[in-house]
DRENSE-918929 format. One record per residue (C-alpha): residue in one letter; x, y, z. Coordinates in steps of 0.05 Angstrom, whole numbers. Example, Ala and Ser with C-alpha at 12.3 -4.5 7.8 and 13.67 -1.06 7.14 Angstrom:
2
 res     xx     yy     zz
   A    246    -90    156
   S    273    -21    143
REM end
This chain:
85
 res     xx     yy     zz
   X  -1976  -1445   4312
   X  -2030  -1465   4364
   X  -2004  -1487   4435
   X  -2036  -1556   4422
   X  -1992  -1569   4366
   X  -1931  -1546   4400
   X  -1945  -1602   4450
   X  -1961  -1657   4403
   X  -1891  -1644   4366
   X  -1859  -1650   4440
   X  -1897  -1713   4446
   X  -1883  -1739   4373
   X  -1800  -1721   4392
   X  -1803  -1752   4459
   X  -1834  -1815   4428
   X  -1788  -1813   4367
   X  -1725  -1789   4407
   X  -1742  -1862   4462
   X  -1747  -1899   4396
   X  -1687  -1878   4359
   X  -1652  -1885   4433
   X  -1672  -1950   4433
   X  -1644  -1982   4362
   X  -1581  -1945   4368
   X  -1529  -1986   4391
   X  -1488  -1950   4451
   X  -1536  -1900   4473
   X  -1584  -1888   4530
   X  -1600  -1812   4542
   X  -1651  -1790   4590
   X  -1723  -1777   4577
   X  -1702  -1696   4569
   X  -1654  -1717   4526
   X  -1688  -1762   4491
   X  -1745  -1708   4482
   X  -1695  -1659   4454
   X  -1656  -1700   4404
   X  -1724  -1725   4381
   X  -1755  -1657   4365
   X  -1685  -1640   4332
   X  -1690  -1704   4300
   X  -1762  -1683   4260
   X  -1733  -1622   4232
   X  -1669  -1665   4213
   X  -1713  -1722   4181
   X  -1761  -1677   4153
   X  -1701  -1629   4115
   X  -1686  -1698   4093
   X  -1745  -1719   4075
   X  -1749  -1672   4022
   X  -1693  -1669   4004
   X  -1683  -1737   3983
   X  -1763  -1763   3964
   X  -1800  -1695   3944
   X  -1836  -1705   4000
   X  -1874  -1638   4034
   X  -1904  -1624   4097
   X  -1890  -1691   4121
   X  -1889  -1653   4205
   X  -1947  -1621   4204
   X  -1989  -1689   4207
   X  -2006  -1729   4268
   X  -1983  -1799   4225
   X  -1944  -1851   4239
   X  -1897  -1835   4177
   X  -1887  -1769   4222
   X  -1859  -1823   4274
   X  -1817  -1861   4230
   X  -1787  -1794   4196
   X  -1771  -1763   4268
   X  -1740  -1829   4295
   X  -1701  -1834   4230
   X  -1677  -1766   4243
   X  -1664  -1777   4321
   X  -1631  -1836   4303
   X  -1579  -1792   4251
   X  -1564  -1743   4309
   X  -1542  -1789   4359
   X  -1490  -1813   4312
   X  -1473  -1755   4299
   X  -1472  -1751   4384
   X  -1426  -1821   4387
   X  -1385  -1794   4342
   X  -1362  -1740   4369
   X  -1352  -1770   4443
REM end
C-alpha cells in the first residue's frame, strides 16, 4: 500500500466517521474519534457490502459510493457504541 493511499482512507474515515456522527441521533465524538470509527466503519461497510450486493473492491476507489459505504458503516458502529453505554 502506498503512503498516499493510507492518508486518503484516513481522510475518507474522518469524513465518513463526521458524517455518520452527524445523522446518528445521540452521538457527538471528537474529530479522533470520529476519524477512528470512520476508518472502522469502511472495513465494516465494505465486509457488508459484499456481503449483501456482490459488490468488490468498493475501498480501493476515491468515489463517493466509497463515502456513502464508510458512513453507512460508521453509522452501524456507533450503534453498536450507544448500545452498549
Amino acid at each position: 500500500m502506498v503512503a498516499v493511499e493510507i492518508v486518503v482512507w484516513i481522510l475518507i474515515g474522518i469524513v465518513a466517521g463526521w458524517l455518520a456522527d452527524v445523522f446518528v441521533l445521540g452521538s457527538r465524538f471528537g474529530i479522533l474519534e470520529a476519524g477512528t470509527i470512520g476508518v472502522l466503519g469502511m472495513f465494516v461497510g465494505g465486509w457488508l457490502a459484499e456481503r449483501l450486493f456482490d459488490v468488490s473492491n468498493v475501498l480501493p476507489a476515491l468515489s463517493p459510493t466509497v463515502v456513502v459505504v464508510a458512513s453507512l458503516g460508521a453509522a452501524i458502529l456507533i450503534g453498536i457504541i450507544n448500545l452498549r453505554t
